[in-house]
Every structure is written in C-alpha cells, then in structure tokens.
C-alpha positions as CSV (number, residue, x, y, z in Angstrom):
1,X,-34.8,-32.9,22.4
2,X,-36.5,-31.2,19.2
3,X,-33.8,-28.8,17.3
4,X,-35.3,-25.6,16.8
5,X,-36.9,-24.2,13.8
6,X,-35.0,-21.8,12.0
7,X,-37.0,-18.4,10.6
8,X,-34.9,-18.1,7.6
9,X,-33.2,-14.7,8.9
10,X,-29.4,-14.3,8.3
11,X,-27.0,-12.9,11.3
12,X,-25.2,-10.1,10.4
13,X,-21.4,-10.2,11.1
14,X,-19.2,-7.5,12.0
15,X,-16.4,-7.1,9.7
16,X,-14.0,-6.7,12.7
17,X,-11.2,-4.9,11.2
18,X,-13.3,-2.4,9.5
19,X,-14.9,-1.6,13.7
20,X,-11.7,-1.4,14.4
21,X,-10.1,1.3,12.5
22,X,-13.3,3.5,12.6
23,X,-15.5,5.0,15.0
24,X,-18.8,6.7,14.7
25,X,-19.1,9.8,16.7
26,X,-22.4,11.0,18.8
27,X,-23.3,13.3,15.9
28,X,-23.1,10.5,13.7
29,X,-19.8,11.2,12.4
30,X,-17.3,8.8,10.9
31,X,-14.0,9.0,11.7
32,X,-11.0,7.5,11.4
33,X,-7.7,7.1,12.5
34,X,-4.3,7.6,10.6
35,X,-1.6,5.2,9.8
36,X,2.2,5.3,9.4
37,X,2.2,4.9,13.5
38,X,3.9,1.3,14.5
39,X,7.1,2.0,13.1
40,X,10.0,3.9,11.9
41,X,9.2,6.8,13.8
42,X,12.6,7.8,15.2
43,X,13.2,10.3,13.0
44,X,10.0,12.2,12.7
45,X,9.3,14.7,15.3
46,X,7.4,14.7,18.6
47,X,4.9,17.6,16.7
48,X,4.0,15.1,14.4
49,X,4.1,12.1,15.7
50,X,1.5,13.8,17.9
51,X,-0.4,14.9,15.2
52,X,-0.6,11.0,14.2
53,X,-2.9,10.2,17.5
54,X,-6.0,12.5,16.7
55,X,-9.0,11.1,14.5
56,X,-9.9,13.0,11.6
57,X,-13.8,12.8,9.5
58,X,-13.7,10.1,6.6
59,X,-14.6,12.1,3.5
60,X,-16.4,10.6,0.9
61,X,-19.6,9.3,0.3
62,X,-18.7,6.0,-1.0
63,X,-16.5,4.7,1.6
64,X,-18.9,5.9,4.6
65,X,-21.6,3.7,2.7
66,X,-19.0,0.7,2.4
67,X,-18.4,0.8,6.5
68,X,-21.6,1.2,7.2
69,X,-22.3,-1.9,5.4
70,X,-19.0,-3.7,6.7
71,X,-19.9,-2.9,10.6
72,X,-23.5,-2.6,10.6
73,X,-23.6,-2.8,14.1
74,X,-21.4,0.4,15.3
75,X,-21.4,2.3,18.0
C-alpha cells in the first residue's frame, strides 16, 4: 500500500496546561482562574476560600497574545 503524500503543513498542538488554566468566554474574554486553592486552607475563611472559585479577566495584552498562541484551538 502507497504511504501518503504529505502537503508540507504542520499540526498545531495544544499546549494542554495553558487550556487548562484558561478559558475564553462567549464575548471573547479570557479568563482565568486563581491559585493558592489545593492546600493549606484550614485557616483561611469560608468568605474567601469562596472568593478562590470565581474566574476573573486576564489583564494584559501580552499574556492574552502568549495563550492565544499556546492554545490556538480554544473554545
């Protein structure tokens, strides 16, 4: 059987933990979420330890450029 011709094209690869600390919202938002949340969290309280789970807007021109790059295939 004949191997097929390659066109010369690159795949582009998902930098997988890049998709998985952002998100891109239906506006076209980026957001992200916040850290300091798997451990040594007994002391802190249940107000912020809440406040821990929303996502907030990446600000920054630069770094929304880099992810963009880095995931090109977001959703």
């Amino acid at each position: 059987m004949p191997r097929k011709q390659k066109d010369g094209k690159y795949k582009l690869k998902t930098h997988k933990a890049t998709s998985k600390r952002f998100r891109l919202t239906g506006s076209g938002k980026l957001v992200r979420t916040k850290g300091g949340k798997s451990h040594l969290r007994r002391r802190t309280s249940k107000r912020t330890k809440a406040l821990l789970s929303e996502m907030i807007p990446v600000q920054g021109r630069a770094i929304v450029k880099r992810v963009k790059r880095l995931a090109p295939n977001m959703k």
